[in-house]
N, C-alpha and C positions, 0 to 999 in steps of 0.2 A: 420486471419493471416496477414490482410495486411491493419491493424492497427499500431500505433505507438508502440511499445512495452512501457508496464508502468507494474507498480508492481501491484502483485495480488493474492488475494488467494482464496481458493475454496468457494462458496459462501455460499455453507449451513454455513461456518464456523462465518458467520454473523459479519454486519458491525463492533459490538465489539471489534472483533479480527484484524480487519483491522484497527482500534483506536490501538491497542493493538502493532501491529507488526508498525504502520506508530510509534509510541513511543519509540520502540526497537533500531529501525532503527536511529533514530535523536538524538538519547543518545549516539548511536557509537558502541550498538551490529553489533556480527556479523564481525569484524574485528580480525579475526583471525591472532595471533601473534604462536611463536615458544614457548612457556613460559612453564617448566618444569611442571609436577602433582603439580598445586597451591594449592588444596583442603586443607583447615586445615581440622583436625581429634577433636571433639569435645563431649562432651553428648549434648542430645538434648534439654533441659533445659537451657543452654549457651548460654550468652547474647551477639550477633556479634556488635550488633550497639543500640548507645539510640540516642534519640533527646527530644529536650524541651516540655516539659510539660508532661516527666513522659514517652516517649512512648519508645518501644524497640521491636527489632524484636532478635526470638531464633533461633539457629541453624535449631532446626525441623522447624520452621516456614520457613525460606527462603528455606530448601533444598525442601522443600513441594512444595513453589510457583518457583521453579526450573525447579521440576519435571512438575508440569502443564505445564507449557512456553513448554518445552520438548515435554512433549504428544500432542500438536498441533504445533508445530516446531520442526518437527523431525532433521535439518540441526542444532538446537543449541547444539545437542550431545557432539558434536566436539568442543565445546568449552568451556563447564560445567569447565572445567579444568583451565580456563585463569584467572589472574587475573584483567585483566580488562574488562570482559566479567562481571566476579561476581560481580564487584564494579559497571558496568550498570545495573544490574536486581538490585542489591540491590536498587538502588535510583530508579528504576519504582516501588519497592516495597513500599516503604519508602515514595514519591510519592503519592498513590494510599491509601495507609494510613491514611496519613496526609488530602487530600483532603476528604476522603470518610467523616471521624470524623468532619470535617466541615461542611457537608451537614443539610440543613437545610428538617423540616417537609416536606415541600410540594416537596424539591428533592428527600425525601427516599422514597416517595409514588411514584414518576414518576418511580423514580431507581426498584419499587419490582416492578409494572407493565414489565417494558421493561427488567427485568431481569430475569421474567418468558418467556417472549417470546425469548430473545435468547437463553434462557437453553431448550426451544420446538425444537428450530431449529437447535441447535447443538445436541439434541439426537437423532432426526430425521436422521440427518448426520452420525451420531455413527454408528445407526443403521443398517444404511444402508451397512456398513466396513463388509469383512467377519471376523467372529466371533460375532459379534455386540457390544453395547457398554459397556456391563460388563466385556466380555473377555480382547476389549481393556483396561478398567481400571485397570482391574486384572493385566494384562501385565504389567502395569507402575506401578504399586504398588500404585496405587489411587485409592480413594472412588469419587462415585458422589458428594455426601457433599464437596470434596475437590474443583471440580469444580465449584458445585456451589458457596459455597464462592469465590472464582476465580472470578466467573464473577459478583457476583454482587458488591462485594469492586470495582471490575473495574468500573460496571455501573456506580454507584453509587461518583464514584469521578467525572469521566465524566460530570455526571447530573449536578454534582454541580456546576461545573467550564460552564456550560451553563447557568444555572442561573443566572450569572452574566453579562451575555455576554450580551452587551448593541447594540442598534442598531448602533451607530457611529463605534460597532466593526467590525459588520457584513459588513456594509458599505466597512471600511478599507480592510477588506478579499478582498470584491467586486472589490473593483478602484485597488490594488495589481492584480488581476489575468488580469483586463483590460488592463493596463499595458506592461504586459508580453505578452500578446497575443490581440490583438483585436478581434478576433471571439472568445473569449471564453464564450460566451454565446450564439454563433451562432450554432442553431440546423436542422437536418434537416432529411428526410424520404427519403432515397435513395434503387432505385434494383439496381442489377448488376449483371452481367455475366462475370465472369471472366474465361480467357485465358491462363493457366500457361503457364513458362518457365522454370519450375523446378516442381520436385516429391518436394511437401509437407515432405513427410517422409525419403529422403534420403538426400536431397539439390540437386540432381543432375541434368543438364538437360534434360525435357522431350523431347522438341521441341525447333526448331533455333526460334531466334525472327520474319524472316520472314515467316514459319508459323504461330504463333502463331499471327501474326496479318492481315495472308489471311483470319483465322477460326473467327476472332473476326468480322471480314466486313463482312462476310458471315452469321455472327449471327445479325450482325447492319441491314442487306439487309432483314433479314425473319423478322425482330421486322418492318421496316420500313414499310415492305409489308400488316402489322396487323399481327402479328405473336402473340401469346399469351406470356406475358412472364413471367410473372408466367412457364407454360410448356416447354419454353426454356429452364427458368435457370437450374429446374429441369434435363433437357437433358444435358446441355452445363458446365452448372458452374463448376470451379474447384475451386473453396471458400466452405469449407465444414460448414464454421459457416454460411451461408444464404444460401447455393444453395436448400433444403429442405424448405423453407420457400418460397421460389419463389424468393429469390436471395435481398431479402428487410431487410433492414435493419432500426427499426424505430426510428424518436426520438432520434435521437443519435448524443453527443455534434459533431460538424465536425469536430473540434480541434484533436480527438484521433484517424484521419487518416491522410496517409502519406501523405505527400505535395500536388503532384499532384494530387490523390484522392482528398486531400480537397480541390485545386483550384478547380474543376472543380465542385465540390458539394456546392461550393460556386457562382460558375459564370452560370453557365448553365441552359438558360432557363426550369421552371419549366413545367413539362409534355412533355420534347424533347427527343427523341434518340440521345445518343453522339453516335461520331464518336470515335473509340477507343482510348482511356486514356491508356498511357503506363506507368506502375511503377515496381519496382523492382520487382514486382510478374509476370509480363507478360501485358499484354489488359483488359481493363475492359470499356465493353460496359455499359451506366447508362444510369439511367433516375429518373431524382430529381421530388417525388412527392409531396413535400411541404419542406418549409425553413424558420425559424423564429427566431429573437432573443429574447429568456428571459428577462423581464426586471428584475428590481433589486427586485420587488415585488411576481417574482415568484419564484425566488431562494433563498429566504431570510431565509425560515427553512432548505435546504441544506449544506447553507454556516456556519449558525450556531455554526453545529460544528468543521467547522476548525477552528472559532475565537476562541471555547473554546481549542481547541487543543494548540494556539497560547498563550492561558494563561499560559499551561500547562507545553508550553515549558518555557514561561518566572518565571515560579514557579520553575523550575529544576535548570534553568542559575542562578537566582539572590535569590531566598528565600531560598529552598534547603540546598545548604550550610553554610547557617548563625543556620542553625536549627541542624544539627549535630552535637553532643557532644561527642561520642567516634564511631571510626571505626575499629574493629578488625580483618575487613575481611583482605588477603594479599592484599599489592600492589603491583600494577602493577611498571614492573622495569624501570625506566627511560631510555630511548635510548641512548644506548651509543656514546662519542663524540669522534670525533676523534681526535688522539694527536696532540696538539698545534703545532705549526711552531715555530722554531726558529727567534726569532726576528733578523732582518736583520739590518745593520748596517747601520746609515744614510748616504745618499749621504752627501759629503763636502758640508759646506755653503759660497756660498759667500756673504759676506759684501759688501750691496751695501748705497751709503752715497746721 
């Protein structure tokens, strides 16, 4: 909880779908406009869109890869109706097509491997839903077959657009995020004991802040003493994602905590007791038990695939459109402008010689 917030989703739902949604997202779903029941009414056989070299998506086809997006984005409901919602999945579809049909032998062999394990780990997750995973499909009027092709066309274009992903790419990912951040490869193994100043579950205050930071020196004073703290955090912590683990948090970029969390997970002698670290959660007593930066040789299969993602996006912006030869879905309605001004009258000139 007292982490930077960053987007995310349930994890069984596997890295795929976090390709999947981080795609949704940078297309411009999910901008929810006022725009009347846009749906056209069509048979399922009806051709919405073609592109070159013969390809075309049918009614049934897109409302089908609709539906999927839906039954693992239950928030896109509310927007099934937009027309600039439709005209974003269309082009992830269209997208996802285009590049799968690209993929070459040794991508489709990667894509059936890793297309098996994500479809383990998302039935795993199904399953686990009450009703389990056929009730939920039953629900949304999808078959497994549905999803499986869902994800492996997904895999599968993925794959491919890593294939090409050349190491000056991965590179460029790399010097980009260094950039933006300079620890962003700085990691590190941190406990802690934290002190709230508020109920987790309500926002409300639990304790003033100068309790909350008598209780914290009084936890700093039993750890200093030899105090176990593993069995501290256990007792003390109000962090409910580590206090069960003994309040450690492993391996973990420092970048995705808050500020002064991460100064101090960056500056504090390794194996010290801090003195208590105040942030918008309340005290957090630490103790940094290792700290190290990544070099570029160890993150070079993670970054991977953001460079192919980075393709992906420059295939939507610039290829994309040149490949579309008829779009039948609605559009979306232009923002209205507002009425012109009347042109104002010039000031008199003077003639100057």
């Amino acid at each position: 909880m007292w982490r930077n917030n960053r987007r995310s989703i349930q994890k069984g739902l596997t890295a795929l779908l976090a390709i999947i949604l981080v795609f949704t997202v940078a297309t411009g779903c999910g901008k929810k406009t006022e725009a009347p029941n846009a749906a056209a009414t069509g048979k399922p056989g009806e051709v919405l869109v073609t592109y070159k070299d013969g390809g075309n998506v049918t009614r049934e086809e897109f409302d089908k890869f609709l539906n999927v997006n839906m039954f693992f984005y239950k928030q896109y409901a509310q927007f099934k109706d937009d027309p600039a919602f439709q005209q974003d999945m269309m082009k992830q579809l269209v997208t996802f097509k285009i590049l799968s049909a690209r993929a070459d032998d040794k991508a489709k062999t990667e894509a059936d491997k890793q297309s098996k394990e994500q479809l383990e780990q998302i039935k795993t997750f199904l399953n686990a839903q009450e009703g389990g995973m056929d009730k939920l499909l039953k629900d949304a009027n999808l078959t497994a077959k549905d999803v499986e092709d869902f994800v492996h066309r997904s895999v599968l274009a993925i794959v491919s657009e890593e294939s090409k992903v050349t190491d000056k790419d991965i590179k460029d990912v790399y010097d980009g995020k260094l950039a933006q951040d300079k620890n962003a490869y700085d990691f590190a193994t941190v406990s802690h004991i934290l002190i709230g100043t508020t109920d987790p579950t309500t926002g409300k205050e639990s304790r003033t802040k100068e309790d909350a930071l008598k209780r914290a020196k009084e936890v700093q004073d039993k750890l200093n003493k030899g105090g176990d703290f593993v069995a501290l955090a256990k007792e003390y912590s109000e962090d409910p994602g580590s206090k069960d683990n003994g309040g450690k948090y492993e391996n973990v970029n420092i970048s995705q905590w808050v500020p002064e969390f991460k100064k101090a997970a960056l500056e504090l002698p390794v194996g010290k007791i801090s003195d208590p670290v105040e942030t918008s959660y309340g005290y957090h007593v630490m103790k940094v038990e290792s700290r190290k930066t990544k070099t570029f040789d160890e993150v070079k299969e993670e970054l991977k695939a953001e460079a192919a993602e980075t393709k992906v996006y420059d295939f939507v912006d610039k290829e994309l459109p040149t490949l579309i030869e008829k779009n039948n879905l609605p559009q979306p309605k232009a923002p209205e402008q507002a009425p012109a001004e009347a042109p104002k009258a010039d000031a008199p000139k003077t003639e100057t010689k």
